[in-house]
C-alpha positions in Angstrom: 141.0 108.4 128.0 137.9 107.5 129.6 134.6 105.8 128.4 131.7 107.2 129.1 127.9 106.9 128.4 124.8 106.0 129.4 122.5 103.0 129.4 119.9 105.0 127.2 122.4 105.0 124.1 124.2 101.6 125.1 123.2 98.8 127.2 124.9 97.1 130.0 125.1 93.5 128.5 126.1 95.2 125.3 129.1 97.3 127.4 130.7 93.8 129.0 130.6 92.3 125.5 132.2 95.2 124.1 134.6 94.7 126.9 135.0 91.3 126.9 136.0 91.0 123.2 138.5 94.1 123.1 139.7 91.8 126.3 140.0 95.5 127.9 141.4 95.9 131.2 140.2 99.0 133.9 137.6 99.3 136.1 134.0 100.5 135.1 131.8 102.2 137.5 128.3 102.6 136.8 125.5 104.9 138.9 121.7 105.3 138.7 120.8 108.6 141.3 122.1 107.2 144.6 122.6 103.8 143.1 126.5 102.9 142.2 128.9 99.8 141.8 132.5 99.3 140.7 133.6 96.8 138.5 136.9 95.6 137.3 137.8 93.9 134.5 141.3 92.0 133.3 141.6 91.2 129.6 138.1 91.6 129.2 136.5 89.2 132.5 135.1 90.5 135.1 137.2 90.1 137.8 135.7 91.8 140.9 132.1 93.4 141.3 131.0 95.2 144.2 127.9 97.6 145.8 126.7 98.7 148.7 124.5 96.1 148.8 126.4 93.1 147.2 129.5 91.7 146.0 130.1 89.4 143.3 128.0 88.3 140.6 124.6 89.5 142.2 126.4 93.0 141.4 126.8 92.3 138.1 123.0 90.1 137.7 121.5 93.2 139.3 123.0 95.8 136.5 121.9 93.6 133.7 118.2 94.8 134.9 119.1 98.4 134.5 117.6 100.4 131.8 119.2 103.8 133.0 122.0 105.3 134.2 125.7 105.7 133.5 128.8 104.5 133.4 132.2 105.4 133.1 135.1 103.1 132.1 138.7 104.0 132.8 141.5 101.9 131.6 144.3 100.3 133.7 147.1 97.6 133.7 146.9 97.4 137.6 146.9 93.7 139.0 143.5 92.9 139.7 142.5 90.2 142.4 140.0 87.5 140.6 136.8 86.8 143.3 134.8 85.9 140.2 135.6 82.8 138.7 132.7 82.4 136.0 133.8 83.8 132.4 132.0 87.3 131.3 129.9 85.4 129.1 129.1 83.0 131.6 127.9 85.6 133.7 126.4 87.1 131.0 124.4 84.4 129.7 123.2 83.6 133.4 121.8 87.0 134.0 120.0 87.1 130.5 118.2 83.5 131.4 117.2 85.4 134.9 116.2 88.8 132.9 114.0 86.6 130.5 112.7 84.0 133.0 111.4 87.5 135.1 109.6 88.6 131.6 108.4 85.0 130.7 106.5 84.1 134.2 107.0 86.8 136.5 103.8 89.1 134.2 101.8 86.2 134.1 102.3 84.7 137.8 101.6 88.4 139.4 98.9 90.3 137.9 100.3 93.4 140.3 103.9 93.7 138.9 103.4 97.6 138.5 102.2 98.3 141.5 104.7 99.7 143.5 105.4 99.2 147.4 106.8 101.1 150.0 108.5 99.8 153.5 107.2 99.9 156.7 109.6 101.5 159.3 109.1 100.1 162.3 108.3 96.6 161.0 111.9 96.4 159.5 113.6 97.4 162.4 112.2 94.9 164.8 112.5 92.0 161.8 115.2 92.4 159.4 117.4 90.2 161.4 114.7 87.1 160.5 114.0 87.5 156.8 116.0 85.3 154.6 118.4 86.3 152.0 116.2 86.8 149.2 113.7 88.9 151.2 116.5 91.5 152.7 117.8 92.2 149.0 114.0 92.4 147.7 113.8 95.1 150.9 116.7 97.3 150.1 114.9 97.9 147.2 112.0 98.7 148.2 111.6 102.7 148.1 108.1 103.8 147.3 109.3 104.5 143.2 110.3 101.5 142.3 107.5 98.8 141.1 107.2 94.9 141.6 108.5 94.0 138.2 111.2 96.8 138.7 112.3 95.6 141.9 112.3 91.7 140.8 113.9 92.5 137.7 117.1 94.8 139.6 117.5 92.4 142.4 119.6 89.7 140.7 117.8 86.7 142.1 116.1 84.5 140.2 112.3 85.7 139.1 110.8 82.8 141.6 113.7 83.3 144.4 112.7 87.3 144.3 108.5 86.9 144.1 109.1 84.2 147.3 110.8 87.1 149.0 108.3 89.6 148.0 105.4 87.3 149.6 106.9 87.2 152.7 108.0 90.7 153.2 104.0 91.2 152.4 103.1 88.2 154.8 105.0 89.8 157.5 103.7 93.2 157.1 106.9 94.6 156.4 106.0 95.9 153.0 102.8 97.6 151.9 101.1 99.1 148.7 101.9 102.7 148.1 100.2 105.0 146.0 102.2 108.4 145.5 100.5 111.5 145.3 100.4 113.4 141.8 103.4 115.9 141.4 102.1 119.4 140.6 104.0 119.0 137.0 102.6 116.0 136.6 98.5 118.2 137.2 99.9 121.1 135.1 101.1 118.7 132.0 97.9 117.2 132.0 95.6 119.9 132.3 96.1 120.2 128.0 94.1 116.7 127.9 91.6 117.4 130.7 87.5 117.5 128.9 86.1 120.9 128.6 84.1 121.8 131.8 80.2 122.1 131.3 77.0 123.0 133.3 77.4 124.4 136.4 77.5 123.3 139.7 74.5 124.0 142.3 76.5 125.2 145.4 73.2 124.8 146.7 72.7 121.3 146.4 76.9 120.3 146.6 78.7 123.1 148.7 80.2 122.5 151.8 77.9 125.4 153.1 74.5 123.7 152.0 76.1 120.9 154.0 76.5 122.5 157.2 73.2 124.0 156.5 71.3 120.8 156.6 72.9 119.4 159.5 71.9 122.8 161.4 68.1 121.9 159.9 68.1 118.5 161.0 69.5 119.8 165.0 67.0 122.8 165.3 64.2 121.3 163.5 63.8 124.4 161.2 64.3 125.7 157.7 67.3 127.7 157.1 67.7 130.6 155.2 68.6 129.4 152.0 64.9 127.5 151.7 63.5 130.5 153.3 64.9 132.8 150.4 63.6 129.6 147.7 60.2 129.5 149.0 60.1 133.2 149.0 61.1 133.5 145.5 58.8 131.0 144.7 
């Protein structure tokens, strides 16, 4: 019988302990929207770890910045080929230090950590090739949702090894800031804590009409009809 749950109700370094102490054997495959990785366990150490994007104990690093998504764990007694040689708690341990070396410095060294970036197309193309290691994992996740300290803390480097590829994806123009436009859900839900409108608004002072009005004033060198109508009333 599978396991499954999400990172909500149990955490990812909480889920390899579990693991590690049953010394349970299967593979484990865990998912966040598009995001996935497989990872297989004998007698409770992690054996083999694998993405799109990585293989190894990045994978596994990477996860241990998660706080959503799912997983599922199946078990099996299937031979499993060891590429990871570090114990789970090794691993463990290593991704904690990076998890709280990103919350001890990262805050304080970049005031912008929730800010969140967005690539630029046609710079990556032409320089992808270039960038160093640290800078094409910062890139893949780059996505427009994801912020600074989000995309340090998920990349499974080191909290100095990520900011260093952050700066130059941002020297090289590859990266920008993005600001993402309201959702309409987002207007409606906040339309309850929105002040009370009061006054009124002098559409002849402000509207887009009154606007077009004075330029025509200032191009004929004559009054137009709304002062007309105010002098008359006066």
């Amino acid at each position: 019988m599978a396991l499954t749950s999400t990172f909500e109700d149990v955490s990812f370094a909480e889920l390899l302990q579990l693991l590690n102490v049953g010394h349970k054997s299967g593979r484990l495959n865990v998912s966040r929207g598009a995001e996935q990785a497989e990872i297989f366990l004998s007698e409770g150490e992690v054996a083999r770890a694998m993405s799109r994007r990585d293989r190894g104990p990045e994978v596994v690093y990477r996860i241990m910045g998660w706080q959503a998504g799912e997983f599922r764990f199946e078990r099996s007694d299937d031979p499993v080929h060891r590429d990871i040689l570090q114990s789970t708690e090794a691993l463990m341990l290593e991704g904690m230090k990076r998890f709280d070396e990103w919350e001890h410095h990262v805050e304080s060294e970049m005031p912008g950590v929730e800010v969140v970036l967005r690539q630029r197309a046609f710079a990556v193309n032409e320089q992808f090739d270039s960038l160093s290691v640290a800078a094409q994992k910062v890139l893949q996740l780059v996505d427009a949702r994801r912020t600074v300290a989000t995309i340090i803390r998920e990349s499974g480097l080191a909290a100095q090894e990520a900011m260093a590829g952050m700066d130059e994806l941002l020297a090289e123009g590859i990266v920008d800031q993005w600001e993402a436009k309201a959702e309409m859900g987002d207007v409606i839900s906040a339309a309850g804590r929105l002040p009370k409108a009061e006054g009124a608004i002098d559409f002849a002072k402000s509207s887009y009409f009154s606007s077009k009005e004075q330029l025509s004033e200032r191009r004929d060198g004559s009054p137009g009809e709304s002062s007309e109508r105010s002098s008359d009333s006066d």
